[in-house]
N, C-alpha and C positions, 0 to 999 in steps of 0.2 A: 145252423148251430155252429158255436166254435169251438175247433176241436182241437185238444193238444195231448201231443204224443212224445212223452217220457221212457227213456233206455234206462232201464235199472240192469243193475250187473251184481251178481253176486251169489255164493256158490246154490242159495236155496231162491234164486229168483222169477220161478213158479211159481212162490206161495206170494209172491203180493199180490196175486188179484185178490186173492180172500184176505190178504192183510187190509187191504185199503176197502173192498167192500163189507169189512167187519168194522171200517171206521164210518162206513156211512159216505163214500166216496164212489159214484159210480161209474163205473167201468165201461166206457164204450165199446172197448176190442182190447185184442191181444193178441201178439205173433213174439214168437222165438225166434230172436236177431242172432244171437250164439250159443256157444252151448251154455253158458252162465250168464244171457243176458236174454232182458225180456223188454218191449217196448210196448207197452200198454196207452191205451190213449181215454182218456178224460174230458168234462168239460172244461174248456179256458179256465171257468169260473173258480171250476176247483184244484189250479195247478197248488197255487199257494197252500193250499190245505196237505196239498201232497206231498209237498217239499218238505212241512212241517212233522207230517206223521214219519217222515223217512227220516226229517234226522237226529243220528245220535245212534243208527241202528247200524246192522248190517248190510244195509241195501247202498248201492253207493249209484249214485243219479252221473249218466255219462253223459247223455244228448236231449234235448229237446228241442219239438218241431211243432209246427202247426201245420191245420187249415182253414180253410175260408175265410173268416173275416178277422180272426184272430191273428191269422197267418199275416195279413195286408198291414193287421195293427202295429204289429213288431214291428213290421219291414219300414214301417211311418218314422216307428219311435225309434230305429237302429238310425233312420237317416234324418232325422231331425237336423244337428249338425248340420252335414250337408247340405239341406233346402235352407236350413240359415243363413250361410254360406253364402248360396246362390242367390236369393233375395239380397242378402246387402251387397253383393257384388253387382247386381242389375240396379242396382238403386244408386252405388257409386258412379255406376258407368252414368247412369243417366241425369246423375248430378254435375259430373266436371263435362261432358256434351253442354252443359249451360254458363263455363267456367271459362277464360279466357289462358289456353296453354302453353302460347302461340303467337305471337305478332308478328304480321309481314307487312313489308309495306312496299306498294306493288305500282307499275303505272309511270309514266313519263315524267312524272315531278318527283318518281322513288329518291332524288338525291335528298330530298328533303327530308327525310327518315329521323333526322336527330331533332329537328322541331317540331315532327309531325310524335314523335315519341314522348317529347316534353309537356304538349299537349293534353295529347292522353293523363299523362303523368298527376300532369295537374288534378285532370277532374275523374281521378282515384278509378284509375283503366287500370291494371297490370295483371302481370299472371297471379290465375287462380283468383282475378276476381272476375266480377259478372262484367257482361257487358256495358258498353256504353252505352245509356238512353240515347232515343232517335235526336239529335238535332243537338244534343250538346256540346262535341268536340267539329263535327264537319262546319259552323260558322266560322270559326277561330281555322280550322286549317284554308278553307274558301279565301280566307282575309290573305295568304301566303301572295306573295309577291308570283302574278300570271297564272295563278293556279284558277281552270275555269271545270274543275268536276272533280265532284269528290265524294267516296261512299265507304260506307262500313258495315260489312257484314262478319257476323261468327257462326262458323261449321266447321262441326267436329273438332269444336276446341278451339281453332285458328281465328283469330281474327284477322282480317284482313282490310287493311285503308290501300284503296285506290287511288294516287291522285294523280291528275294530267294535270298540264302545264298548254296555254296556250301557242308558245315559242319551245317545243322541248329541245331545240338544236340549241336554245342561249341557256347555258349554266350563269346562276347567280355569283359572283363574287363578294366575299365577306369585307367589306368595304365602311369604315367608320360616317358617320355624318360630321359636316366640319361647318362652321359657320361660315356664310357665304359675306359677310360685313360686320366691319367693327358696329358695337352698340349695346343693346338692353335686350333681354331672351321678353319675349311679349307673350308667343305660347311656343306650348312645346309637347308632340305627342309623341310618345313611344310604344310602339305593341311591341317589340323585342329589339332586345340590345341592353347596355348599359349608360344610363341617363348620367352625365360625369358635370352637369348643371341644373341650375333647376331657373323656374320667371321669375324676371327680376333680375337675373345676374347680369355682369357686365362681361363683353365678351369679344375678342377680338376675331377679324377676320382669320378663318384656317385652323382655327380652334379646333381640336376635335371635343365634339358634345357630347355626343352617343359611341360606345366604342361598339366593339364586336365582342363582346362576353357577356356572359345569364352566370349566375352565382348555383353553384352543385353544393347541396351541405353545409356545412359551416363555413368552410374554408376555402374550398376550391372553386372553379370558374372554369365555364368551356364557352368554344368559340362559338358563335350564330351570326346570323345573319342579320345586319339591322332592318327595320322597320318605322322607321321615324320618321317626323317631319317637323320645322322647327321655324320661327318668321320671329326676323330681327329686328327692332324700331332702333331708327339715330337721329338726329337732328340735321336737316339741309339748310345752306342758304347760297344761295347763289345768285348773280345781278346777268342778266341779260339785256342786252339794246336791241328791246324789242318794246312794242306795244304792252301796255298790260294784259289785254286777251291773250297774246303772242305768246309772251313770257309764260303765261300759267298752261297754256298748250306745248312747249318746249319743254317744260320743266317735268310736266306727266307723263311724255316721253322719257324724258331721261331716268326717273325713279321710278315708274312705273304705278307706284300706288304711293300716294301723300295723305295726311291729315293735317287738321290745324294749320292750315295753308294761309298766311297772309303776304301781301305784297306792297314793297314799295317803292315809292317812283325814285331815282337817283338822276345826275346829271346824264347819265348816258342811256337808264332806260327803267327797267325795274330790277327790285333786288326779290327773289322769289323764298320765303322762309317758311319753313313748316317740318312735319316731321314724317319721314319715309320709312318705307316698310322693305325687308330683302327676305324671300322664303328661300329653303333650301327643302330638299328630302330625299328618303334613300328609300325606296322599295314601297313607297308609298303617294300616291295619285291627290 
């Protein structure tokens, strides 16, 4: 049974037992708490009805208290709040445990930290958001100039990118790509830097192509590291006094890679024409 025990105070507070059991309210006990107070105890059911017949009267209601299951009821609904509280605070916690709060970037290629961050950046990593799916930023950091392992784990908020480096004693220097021969841009690949031509252009030796800057916002620009690789087509012609076999084996020597190769014979030997190729690249194989 649930029992609840009301301190009435007031100078005739002897007669509520018969007051309240004249209203049809019954009475479990009674004990005299002072000399003008009385603590009668009800069931739970009927506190309400008790509150209502006392007021407006001379009985004036100090304390109430329970037991048993009434008692446990309160104590629920006093701490409601509280386990509210504590529920969404275990639910916060175990929400941002799945949130990134945190980036370190750790490991013998740690100097990389500004493109290994950009990275990220890209494919929408930052604080406070979720982690990166398996396999979508460590291809793009792998591709970094000697980087041979690379991993991403988040605990307790931190992410953390590992990368090593095969040579960690060589620091990379931010070094432009420049064209290695006058001529025509034929291809041209960039994973980072800033492309200052495009194929097709004409372009003199020593050129720079590719600088060291990636574009921040609207306006700004920081430095990185290139990434490029670029191969320049020109026109050769040159006469050798040699055999025609002769000459077109000299010639592959000297440019190394020719197209549209034709030859012809001259008073002193052959004249070698066609068109040559010169690659250059920066941080890339």
């Amino acid at each position: 049974m649930r029992k609840c025990g009301i301190e009435i105070e007031s100078l005739s507070a002897h007669r509520v037992v018969d007051k309240l059991a004249g209203a049809g309210i019954e009475v479990l006990g009674a004990e005299k708490t002072q000399k003008n107070a009385v603590t009668v105890w009800v069931n739970g059911k009927d506190r309400k009805k008790v509150f209502a017949i006392l007021r407006g009267s001379c009985y004036n209601i100090k304390k109430v208290t329970y037991r048993g299951l009434e008692r446990w009821k309160q104590r629920c609904m006093q701490s409601v709040g509280l386990l509210v509280g504590a529920v969404l605070f275990i639910c916060c916690v175990c929400v941002m445990q799945t949130r990134v709060l945190k980036i370190e970037i750790v490991g013998s290629g740690a100097y990389y930290e500004r493109e290994v961050r950009d990275i990220l950046s890209r494919n929408q990593t930052k604080l406070f958001s979720a982690a990166p799916k398996e396999g979508t930023v460590t291809p793009e950091i792998l591709a970094l100039p000697r980087v041979s392992f690379c991993s991403v784990a988040l605990s307790g908020g931190v992410l953390t990118v590992t990368v090593e480096v095969s040579d960690e004693h060589t620091l990379i220097e931010r070094v432009p790509l420049s064209a290695p021969a006058n001529g025509t841009v034929e291809e041209l690949v960039v994973i980072r830097g800033n492309a200052l031509i495009g194929i097709g252009d004409e372009v003199c030796e020593g050129d720079v192509l590719v600088d060291c800057s990636a574009p921040v916002g609207e306006s700004g620009s920081r430095s990185v590291i290139v990434i490029a690789r670029v191969k320049i087509a020109f026109p050769v012609s040159k006469e050798y006094a040699l055999s025609e076999k002769e000459a077109l084996a000299q010639a592959y020597l000297d440019y190394q890679e020719l197209t549209d190769v034709r030859t012809t014979q001259t008073e002193n030997g052959f004249l070698v024409e066609g068109c040559a190729h010169a690659s250059a690249s920066m941080n890339l194989d």
